[in-house]
N, C-alpha and C positions, 0 to 999 in steps of 0.2 A: 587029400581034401579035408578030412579031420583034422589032421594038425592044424592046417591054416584057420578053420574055421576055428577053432580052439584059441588059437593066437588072436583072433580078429574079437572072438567075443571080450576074451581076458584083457585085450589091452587097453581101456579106458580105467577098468580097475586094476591095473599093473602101473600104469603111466602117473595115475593118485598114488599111490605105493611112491614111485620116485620121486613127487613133492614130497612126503614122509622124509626121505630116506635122505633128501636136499636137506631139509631141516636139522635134522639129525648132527649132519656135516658141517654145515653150517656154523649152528652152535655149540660142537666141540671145538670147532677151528676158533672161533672168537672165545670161548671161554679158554682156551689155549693161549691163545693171544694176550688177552688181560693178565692172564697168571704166570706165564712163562717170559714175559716182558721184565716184571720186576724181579724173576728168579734169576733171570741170566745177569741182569746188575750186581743183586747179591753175591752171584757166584764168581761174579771178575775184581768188586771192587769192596766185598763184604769181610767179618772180620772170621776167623776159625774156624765158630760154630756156626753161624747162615752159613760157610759153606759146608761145612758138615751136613746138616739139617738139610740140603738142599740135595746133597750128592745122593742121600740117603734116598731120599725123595726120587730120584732121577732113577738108583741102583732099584728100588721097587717097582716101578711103573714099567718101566722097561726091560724087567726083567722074567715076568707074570703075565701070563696070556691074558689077553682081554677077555674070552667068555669066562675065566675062573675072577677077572676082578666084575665081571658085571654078574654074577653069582655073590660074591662076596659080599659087596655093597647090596644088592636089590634081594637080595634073600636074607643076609648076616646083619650088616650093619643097619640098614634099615626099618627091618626084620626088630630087631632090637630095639632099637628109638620107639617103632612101631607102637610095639609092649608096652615099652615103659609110659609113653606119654598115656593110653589105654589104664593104666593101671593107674596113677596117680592122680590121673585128672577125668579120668572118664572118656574120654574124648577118645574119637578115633579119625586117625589123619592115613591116607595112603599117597603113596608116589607111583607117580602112573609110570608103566615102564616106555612112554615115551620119555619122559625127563631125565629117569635112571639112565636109558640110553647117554644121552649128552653130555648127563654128568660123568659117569663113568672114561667113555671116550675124550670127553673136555683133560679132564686129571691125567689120561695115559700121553694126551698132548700135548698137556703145560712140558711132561719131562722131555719130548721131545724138541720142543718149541723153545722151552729154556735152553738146550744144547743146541742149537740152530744161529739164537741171538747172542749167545757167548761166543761162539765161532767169531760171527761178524764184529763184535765189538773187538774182541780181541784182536781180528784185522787189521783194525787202525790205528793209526801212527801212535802210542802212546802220549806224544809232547803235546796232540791236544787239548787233551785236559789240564797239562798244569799251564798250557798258553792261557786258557780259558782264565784259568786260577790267577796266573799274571796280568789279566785284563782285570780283575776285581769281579769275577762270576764266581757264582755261587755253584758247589758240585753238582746241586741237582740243576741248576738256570744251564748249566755248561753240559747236563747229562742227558738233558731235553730236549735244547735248542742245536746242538752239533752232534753229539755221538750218538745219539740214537736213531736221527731222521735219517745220520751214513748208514748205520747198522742195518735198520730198516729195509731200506733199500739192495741193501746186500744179501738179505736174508730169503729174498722174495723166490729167485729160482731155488733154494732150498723146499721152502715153503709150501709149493707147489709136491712137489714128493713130497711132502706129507698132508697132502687135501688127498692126494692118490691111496697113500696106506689107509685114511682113516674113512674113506668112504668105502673100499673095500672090506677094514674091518666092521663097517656096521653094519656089513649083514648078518652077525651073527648074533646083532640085537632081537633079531626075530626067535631067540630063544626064550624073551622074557616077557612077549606077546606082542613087539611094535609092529603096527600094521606097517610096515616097508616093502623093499620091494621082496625078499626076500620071503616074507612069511606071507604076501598074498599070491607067490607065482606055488608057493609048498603047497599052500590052501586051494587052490581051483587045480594043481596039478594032480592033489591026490583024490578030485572029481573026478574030473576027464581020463586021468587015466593016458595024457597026453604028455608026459615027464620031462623027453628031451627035444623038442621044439617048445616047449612053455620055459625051460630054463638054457634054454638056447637063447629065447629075447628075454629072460632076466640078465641072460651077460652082454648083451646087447644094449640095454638099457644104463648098466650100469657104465660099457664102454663110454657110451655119449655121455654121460654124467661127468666122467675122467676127465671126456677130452673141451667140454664143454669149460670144466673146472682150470686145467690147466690155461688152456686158450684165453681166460679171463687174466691171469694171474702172468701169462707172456704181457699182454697187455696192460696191464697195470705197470708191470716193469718197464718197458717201452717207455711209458708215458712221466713216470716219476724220475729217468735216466735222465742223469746230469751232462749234456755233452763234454767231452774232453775228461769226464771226471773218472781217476782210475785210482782207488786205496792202494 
């Protein structure tokens, strides 16, 4: 009866914890999105060095745990700027470790996100683009309007495994104080004294989040599927 009541008190403040934690997700996956959009272009149709500069990019983010890159950035790099802007102008600016959150996770999913839309472009049929170039389009009118909205859509059951890895990885944003779900089930478990049914519905919580996530993203693929259309 403890446990339950434990769970019953905690879950209105556990359930705000998972809007955090949505947010969180949310806006790694769209900052992923904008960033990893134009890297996977550079990296199929770029010259040497974009891909160089990009591989590099890809070999670090994915190669570096995320709590030592969300250490690095929200303690190191930021940390730094901190100082500096403090010393030279007086001024003192903080980054809440919500946004460190996003940012952090946003970057380790451009490098994933980039390799995701390289995949898919690389899919298709190469003669499209220089059909495109043969109609009198321009690389970017032909990069916009046909290979990417394929890509796009090709990339989408990828996609989804990665809303899965990155929502699981931000729970380990509650190391740098995000109210999520994560750091309020630690915070009222290390009250109650009620450890494994309080993080019993944190993985419960975070299940529905998964399934909720992917469900959304079968659906969107469903609905954007071209009949008959097979790269």
């Amino acid at each position: 009866m403890e446990a339950l009541t434990a769970i019953w008190e905690a879950l209105p403040y556990l359930l705000h914890g998972g809007l955090v934690t949505a947010a969180i997700v949310l806006g790694a996956m769209f900052l992923g999105l904008i960033a990893g959009v134009p890297m996977a272009v550079g990296h199929v149709y770029g010259g040497r060095m974009t891909r160089l500069w990009i591989s590099i990019y890809v070999w670090f983010f994915r190669g570096v745990p995320v709590l030592v890159l969300l250490f690095l950035v929200y303690f190191g790099f930021f940390g730094q700027i901190e100082r500096l802007i403090q010393h030279w102008w007086g001024a003192r600016v903080n980054m809440s470790p919500f946004a460190a959150a996003i940012l952090v996770l946003g970057m380790a999913s451009t490098a994933y996100q980039s390799q995701i839309f390289r995949g898919a472009i690389q899919s298709l049929p190469q003669g499209q683009l220089k059909a495109a170039s043969a109609l009198g389009m321009s690389d970017r009118t032909a990069m916009t309007t046909i290979i990417l909205p394929q890509a796009l859509r090709l990339s989408i059951p990828a996609w989804s495994n990665e809303f899965s890895i990155i929502l699981k990885d931000s729970a380990v944003a509650f190391v740098l104080g995000t109210t999520e779900i994560m750091a309020r089930t630690h915070f009222v478990a290390s009250r109650t004294y009620q450890h494994l049914p309080l993080y019993l519905t944190a993985g419960v919580l975070y299940f529905i989040l998964t399934w909720l996530g992917v469900k959304a993203l079968l659906k969107l693929e469903r609905k954007v599927r071209i009949p008959g259309y097979a790269h």
